[in-house]
N, C-alpha and C positions, 0 to 999 in steps of 0.2 A: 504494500500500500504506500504508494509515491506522495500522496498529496492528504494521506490520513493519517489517524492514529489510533490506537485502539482505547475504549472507555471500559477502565475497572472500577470507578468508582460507584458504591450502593448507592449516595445519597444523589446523584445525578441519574441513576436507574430508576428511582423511585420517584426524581420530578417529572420525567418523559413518561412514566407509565399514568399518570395524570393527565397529557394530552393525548385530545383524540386522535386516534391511530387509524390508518386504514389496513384493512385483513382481506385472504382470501380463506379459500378452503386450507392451504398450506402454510402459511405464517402470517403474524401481525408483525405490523412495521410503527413504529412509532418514531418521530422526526421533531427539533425544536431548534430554532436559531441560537447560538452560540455565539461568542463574542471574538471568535478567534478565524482566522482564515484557512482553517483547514478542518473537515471532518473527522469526528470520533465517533466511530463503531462499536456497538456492544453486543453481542449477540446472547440470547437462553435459550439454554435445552433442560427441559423438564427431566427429572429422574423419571417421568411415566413414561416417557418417549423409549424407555427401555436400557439395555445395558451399556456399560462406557463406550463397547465399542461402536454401538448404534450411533448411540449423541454425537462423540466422539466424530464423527464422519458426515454428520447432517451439520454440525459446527463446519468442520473443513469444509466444506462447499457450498452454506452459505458463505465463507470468507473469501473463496475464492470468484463464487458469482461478483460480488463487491469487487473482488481487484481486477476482473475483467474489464468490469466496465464502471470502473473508477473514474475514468471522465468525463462520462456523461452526467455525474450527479455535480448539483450547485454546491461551490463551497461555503463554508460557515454553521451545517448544523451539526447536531450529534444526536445521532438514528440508534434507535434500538429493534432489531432485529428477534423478534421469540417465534420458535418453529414449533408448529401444531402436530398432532400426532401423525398426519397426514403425509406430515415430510420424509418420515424415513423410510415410506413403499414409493416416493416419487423421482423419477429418473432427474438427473443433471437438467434437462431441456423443462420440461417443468416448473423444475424451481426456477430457472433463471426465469423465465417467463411470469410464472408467481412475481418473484422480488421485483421485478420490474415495475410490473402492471401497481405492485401496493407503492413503489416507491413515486408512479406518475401521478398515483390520488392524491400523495401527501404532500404533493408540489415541489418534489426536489431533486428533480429529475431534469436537464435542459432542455429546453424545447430543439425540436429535431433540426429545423432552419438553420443553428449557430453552429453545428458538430460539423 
């Protein structure tokens, strides 16, 4: 991730999961402007979602959907990412398609003209 960084911190997990988020059947996406010129990423995977190696692997690619296409998203917010149970029977093509479509609801996405 060239142009982001990654969010560890609870007490900025828990102010994003107070704005509304847009969802699909596959994950919710929650998004909020930040003060700094580069996006931070957070991603949850529920222990329901099944064992480490399950999450473990719906983690790595939603991280890596994100650094594919790391530049078509605006900079300055900090997006949290939580994957539904749904993600880990759902192919690569899917999800990216998923992450996309939530991240164009939640307006942070560039409009296609600029790219």
């Amino acid at each position: 991730m060239k142009f982001s960084s990654a969010l560890k911190l609870n007490h900025i997990f828990r102010r994003l999961y107070g704005t509304p988020g847009s969802t699909n059947r596959f994950l919710a996406l929650y998004a909020r402007k930040n003060r700094l010129e580069q996006n931070r990423v957070g991603i949850t995977v529920s222990k329901k979602l099944g064992c480490a190696v399950v999450r473990n692997r719906v983690r790595r690619r939603l991280r890596e959907i994100y650094r594919i296409n790391e530049d078509r998203f605006l900079p300055g917010f900090d997006i949290v990412v939580v994957a539904r149970s749904r993600a880990t029977d759902a192919s690569f093509a899917e999800l990216t398609v998923a992450y996309l479509s939530a991240a164009e609801k939640a307006g942070i996405l560039r409009p296609e003209a600029q790219q």
